[in-house]
C-alpha positions as CSV (number, residue, x, y, z in Angstrom):
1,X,169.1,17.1,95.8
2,X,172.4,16.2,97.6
3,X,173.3,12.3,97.9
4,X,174.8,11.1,100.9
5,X,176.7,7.5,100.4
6,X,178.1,5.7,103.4
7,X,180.0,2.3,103.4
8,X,181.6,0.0,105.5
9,X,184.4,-0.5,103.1
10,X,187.2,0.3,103.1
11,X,187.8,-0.4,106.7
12,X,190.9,-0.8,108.9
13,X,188.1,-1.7,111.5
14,X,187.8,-5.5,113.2
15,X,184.5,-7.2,112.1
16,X,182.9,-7.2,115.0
17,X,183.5,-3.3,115.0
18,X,182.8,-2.7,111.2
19,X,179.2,-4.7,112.0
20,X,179.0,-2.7,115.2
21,X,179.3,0.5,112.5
22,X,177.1,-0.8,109.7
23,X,174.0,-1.0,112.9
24,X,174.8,2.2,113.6
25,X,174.3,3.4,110.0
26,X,171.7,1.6,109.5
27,X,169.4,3.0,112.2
28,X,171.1,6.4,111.5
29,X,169.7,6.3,108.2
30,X,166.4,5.1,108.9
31,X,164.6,4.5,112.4
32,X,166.6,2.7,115.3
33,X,166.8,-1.0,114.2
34,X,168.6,-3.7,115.6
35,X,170.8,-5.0,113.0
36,X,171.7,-8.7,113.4
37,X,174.2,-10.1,110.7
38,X,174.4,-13.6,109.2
39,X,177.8,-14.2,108.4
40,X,180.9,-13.9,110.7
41,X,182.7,-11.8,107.9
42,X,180.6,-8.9,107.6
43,X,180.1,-8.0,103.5
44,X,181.0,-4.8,102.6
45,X,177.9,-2.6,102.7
46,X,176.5,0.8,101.2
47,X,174.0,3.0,102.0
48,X,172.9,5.8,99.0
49,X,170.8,8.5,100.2
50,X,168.8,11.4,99.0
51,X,166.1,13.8,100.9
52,X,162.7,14.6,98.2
53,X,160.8,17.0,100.5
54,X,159.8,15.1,103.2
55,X,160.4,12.0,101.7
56,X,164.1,10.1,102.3
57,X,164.8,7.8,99.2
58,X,168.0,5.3,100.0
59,X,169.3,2.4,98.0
60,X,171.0,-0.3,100.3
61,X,173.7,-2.7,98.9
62,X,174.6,-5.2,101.8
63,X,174.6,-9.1,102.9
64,X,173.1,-11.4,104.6
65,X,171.1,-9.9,108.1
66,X,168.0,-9.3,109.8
67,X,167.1,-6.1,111.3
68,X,164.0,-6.2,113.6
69,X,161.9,-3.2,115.5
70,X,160.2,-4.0,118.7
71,X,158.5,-1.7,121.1
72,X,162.0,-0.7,123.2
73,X,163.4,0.7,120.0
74,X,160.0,2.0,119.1
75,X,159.9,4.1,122.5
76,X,163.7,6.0,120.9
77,X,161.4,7.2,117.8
78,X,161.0,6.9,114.3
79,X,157.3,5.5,115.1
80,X,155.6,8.7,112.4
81,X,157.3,7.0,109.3
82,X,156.3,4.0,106.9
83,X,159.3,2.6,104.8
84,X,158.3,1.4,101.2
85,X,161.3,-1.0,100.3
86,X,161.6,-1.8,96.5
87,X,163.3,-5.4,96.3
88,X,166.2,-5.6,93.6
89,X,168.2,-8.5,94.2
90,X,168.2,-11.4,96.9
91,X,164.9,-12.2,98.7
92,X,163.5,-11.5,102.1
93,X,160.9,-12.3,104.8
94,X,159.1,-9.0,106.3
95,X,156.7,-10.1,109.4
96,X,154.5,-7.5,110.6
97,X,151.0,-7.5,112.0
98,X,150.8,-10.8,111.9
99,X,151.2,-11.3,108.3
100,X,154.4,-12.6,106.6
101,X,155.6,-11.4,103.4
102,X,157.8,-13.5,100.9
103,X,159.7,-10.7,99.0
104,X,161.7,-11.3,95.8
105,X,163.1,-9.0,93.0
106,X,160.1,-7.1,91.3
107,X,157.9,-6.7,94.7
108,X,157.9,-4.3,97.4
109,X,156.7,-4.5,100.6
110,X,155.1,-1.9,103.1
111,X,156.2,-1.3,107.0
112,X,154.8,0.6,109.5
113,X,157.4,1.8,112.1
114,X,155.4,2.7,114.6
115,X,154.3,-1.2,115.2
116,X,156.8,-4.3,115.8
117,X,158.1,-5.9,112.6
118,X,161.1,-8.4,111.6
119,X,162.9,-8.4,108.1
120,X,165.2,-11.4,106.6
121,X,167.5,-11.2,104.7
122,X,169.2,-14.2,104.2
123,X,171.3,-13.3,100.5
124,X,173.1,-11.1,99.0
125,X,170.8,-7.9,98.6
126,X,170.0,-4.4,96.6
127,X,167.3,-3.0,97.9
128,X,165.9,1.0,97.6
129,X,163.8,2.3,100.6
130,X,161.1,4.8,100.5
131,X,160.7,6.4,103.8
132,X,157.5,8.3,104.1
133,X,155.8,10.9,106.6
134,X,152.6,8.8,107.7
135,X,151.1,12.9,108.1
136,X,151.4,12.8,104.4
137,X,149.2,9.9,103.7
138,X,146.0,11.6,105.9
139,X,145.6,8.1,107.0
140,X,145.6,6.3,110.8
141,X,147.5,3.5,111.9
142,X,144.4,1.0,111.5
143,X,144.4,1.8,108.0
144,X,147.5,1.1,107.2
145,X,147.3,-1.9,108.2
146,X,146.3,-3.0,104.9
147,X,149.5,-2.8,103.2
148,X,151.8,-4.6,106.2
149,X,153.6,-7.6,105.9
150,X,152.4,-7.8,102.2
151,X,154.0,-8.2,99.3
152,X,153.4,-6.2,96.0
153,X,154.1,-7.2,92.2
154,X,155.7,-3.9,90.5
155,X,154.3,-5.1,87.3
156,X,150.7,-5.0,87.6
157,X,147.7,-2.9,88.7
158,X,147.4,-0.2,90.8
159,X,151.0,-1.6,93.0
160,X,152.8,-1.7,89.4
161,X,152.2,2.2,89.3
162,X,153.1,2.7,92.8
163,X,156.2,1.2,92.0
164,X,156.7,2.7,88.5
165,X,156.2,6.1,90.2
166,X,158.7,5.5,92.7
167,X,161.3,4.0,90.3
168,X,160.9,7.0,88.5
169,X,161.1,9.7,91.5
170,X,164.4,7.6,92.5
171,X,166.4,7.4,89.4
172,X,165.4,11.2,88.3
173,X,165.2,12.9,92.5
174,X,168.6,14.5,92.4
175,X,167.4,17.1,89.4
176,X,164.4,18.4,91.5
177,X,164.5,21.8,92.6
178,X,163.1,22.0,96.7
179,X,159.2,22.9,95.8
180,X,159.1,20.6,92.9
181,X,160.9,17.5,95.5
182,X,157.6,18.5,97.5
183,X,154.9,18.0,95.7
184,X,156.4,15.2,94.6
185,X,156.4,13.4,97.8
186,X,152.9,14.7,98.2
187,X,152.0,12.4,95.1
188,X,153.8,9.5,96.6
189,X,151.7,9.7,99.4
190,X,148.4,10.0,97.4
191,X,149.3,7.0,95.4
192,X,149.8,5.3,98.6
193,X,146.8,6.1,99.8
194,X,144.9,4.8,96.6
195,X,146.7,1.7,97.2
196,X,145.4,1.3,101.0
197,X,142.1,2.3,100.2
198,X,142.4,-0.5,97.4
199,X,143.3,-3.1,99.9
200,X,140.4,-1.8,102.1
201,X,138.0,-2.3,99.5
202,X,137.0,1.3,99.5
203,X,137.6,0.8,95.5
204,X,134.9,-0.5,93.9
205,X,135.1,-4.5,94.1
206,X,133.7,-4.9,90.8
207,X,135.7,-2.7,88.7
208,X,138.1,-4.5,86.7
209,X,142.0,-4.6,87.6
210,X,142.7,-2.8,84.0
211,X,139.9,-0.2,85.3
212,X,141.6,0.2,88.9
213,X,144.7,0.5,86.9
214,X,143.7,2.7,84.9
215,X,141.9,4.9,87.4
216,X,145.3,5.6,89.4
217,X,147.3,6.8,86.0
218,X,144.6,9.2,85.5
219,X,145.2,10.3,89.5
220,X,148.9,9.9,89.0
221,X,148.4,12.7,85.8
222,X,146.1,14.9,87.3
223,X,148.2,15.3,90.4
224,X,151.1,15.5,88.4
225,X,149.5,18.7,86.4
226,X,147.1,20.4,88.6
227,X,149.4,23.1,88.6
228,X,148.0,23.8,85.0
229,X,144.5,26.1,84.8
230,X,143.7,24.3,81.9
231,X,143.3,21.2,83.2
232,X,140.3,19.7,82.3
233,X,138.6,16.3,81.7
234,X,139.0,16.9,77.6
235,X,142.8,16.9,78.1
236,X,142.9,14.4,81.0
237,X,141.0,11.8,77.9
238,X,143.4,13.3,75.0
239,X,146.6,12.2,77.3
240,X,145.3,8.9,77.8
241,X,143.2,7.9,74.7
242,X,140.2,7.2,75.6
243,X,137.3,9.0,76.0
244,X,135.5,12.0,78.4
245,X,132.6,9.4,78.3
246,X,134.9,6.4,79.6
247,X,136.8,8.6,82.0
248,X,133.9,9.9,83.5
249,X,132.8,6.3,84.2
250,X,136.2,5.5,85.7
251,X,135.6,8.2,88.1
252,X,131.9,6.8,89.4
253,X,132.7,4.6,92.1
254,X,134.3,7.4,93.6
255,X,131.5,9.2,93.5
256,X,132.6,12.5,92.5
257,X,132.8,13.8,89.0
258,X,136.4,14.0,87.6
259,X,136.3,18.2,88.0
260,X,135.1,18.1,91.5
261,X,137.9,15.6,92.1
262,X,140.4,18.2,90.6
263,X,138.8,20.7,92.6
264,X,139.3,19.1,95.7
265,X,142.8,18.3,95.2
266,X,143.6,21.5,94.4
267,X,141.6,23.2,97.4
268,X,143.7,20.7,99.9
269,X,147.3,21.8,98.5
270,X,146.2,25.1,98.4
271,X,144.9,24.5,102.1
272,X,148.4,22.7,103.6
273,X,150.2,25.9,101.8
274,X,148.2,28.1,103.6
275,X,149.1,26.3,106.7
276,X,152.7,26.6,106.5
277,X,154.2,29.7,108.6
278,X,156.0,31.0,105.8
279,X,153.3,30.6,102.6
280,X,153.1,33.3,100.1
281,X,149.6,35.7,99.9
282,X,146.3,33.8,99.1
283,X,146.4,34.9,95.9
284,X,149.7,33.2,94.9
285,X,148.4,29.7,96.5
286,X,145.7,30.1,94.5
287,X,147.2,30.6,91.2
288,X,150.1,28.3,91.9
289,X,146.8,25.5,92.3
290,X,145.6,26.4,88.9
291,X,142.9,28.3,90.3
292,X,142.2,31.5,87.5
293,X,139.6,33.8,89.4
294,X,140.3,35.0,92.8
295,X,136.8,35.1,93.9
296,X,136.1,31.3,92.1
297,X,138.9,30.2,94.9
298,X,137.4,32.0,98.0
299,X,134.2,30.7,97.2
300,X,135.1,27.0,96.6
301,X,137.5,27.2,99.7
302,X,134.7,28.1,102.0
303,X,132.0,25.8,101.0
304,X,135.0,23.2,101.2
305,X,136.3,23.8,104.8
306,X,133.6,26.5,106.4
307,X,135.9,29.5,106.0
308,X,137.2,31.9,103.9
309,X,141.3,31.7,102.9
310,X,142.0,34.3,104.7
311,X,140.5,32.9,107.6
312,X,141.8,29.7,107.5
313,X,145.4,31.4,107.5
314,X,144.9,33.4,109.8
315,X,143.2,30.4,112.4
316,X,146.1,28.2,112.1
317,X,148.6,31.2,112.8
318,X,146.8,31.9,115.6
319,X,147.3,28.0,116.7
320,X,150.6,27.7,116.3
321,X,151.2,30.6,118.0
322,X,149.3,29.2,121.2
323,X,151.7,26.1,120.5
């Protein structure tokens, strides 16, 4: 994918203009923000950014400020995102929902833009920014709730492979081709979504933190291949050395056996394909899923969702054709 860089330097502008240009930036790149900066020299500051699908990945290199959201700028858009903001250097103080967030290098915090919510930065900073479609996560406002004005360790437990992932996706997005840079983001939101659900307490409380851990690699794999037919819970074991017994038992609080859970994965890809004006013939969805047999597919995509493929298609065309 293509980078965009912008900077304030080098500048023949006054300070008061080059800070006037760095707000503008700022909510250029992102959502509008009001940018309020702390020195009367503005730093130099840099804004890298890449588009993954749907999701916008930017590294920010700036000094001290605060840039806040309240319900005016909330009203000029931007409310359908969430920005995941990987802390690299300097600290920071994100308020949101009432909660207040203490951020240094090694954490990342979660906002919702669609709500009110106040970041400090009172040092030096390097910061990279996640910004991610809300549709993608499946999941309302009230549920994400759980992940505002937090903080998160990137070290440990199910946030240390949130952030792993995402360290990952940033450092390697510019070799992705455009269908891969989606499903990618797709994952991101999925892992996301196990983290909220985590929060919640929708995960078992009694399974270990090495368990929960554990748990989302295995979901972090299996999203990552389902794209394979021969996925299967013998593999999913082999690639992470333990055994079908064990990984069966991760899967139990869930309350689904780990092939339904591939199943279902796979149905609801193949399902938002299917959606899309432009998607390929059922067939292809279905073998681009991992799905073997045609009629296998037809039959597990009705008892999922009430209809047949074909039907489904054809039901949203006929929708967004009325819209």
């Amino acid at each position: 994918m293509m980078s965009v860089a912008l900077s304030t330097s080098p500048s023949p502008l006054s300070a008061s203009a080059r800070a006037e240009y760095w707000h503008s930036l700022v909510s250029h790149t992102f959502i509008p923000l009001d940018v309020m900066l702390h020195a009367r020299e503005s730093s130099v500051g840099t804004i890298s950014s890449q588009q993954l699908g749907p999701l916008q990945i930017s590294e920010v290199e700036a000094g001290p400020q605060t840039v806040s959201r309240d319900r005016r700028l909330i009203s000029r858009g931007g409310e359908e995102y969430l920005t995941v903001t990987m802390q690299h250097r300097g600290t920071a103080r994100l308020t949101q929902d009432g909660r207040e967030a203490l951020v240094g290098p090694g954490t990342f915090t979660c906002s919702d833009a669609g709500r009110p919510y106040r970041r400090e930065q009172p040092d030096d900073f390097r910061f990279t920014a996640f910004r991610v479609p809300k549709e993608i996560l499946g999941m309302s406002d009230t549920d994400l709730r759980a992940i505002t004005g937090t903080v998160f360790s990137s070290h440990r437990g199910t946030s240390g492979l949130v952030a792993g992932y995402l360290e990952r996706l940033a450092e390697q997005a510019s070799v992705f081709d455009p269908y891969t840079g989606q499903q990618l983001a797709m994952i991101t939101g999925d892992l996301l979504t196990v983290l909220v659900r985590e929060r919640q307490g929708r995960l078992n409380p009694h399974t270990s933190e090495a368990a929960r851990g554990m748990l989302a690699r295995v979901k972090e794999y299996i999203l990552r291949e389902l794209v394979d037919p021969d996925l299967s819970p013998e593999t999913i074991a082999t690639a992470h050395h333990v055994s079908v017994r064990y990984l069966h038992k991760l899967f139990q609080p869930e309350q689904i056996t780990v092939g339904r859970w591939i199943q279902r994965e796979r149905l609801e890809r193949c399902r938002r394909d299917l959606s899309r004006r432009s998607a390929p013939a059922v067939s292809a969805v279905a073998q681009r899923w991992g799905f073997v047999s045609p009629s296998h597919f037809s039959r597990a995509f009705r008892a999922a969702y009430g209809m047949s493929p074909r039907e489904w298609r054809s039901s949203v065309g006929a929708m967004n054709a009325d819209g």
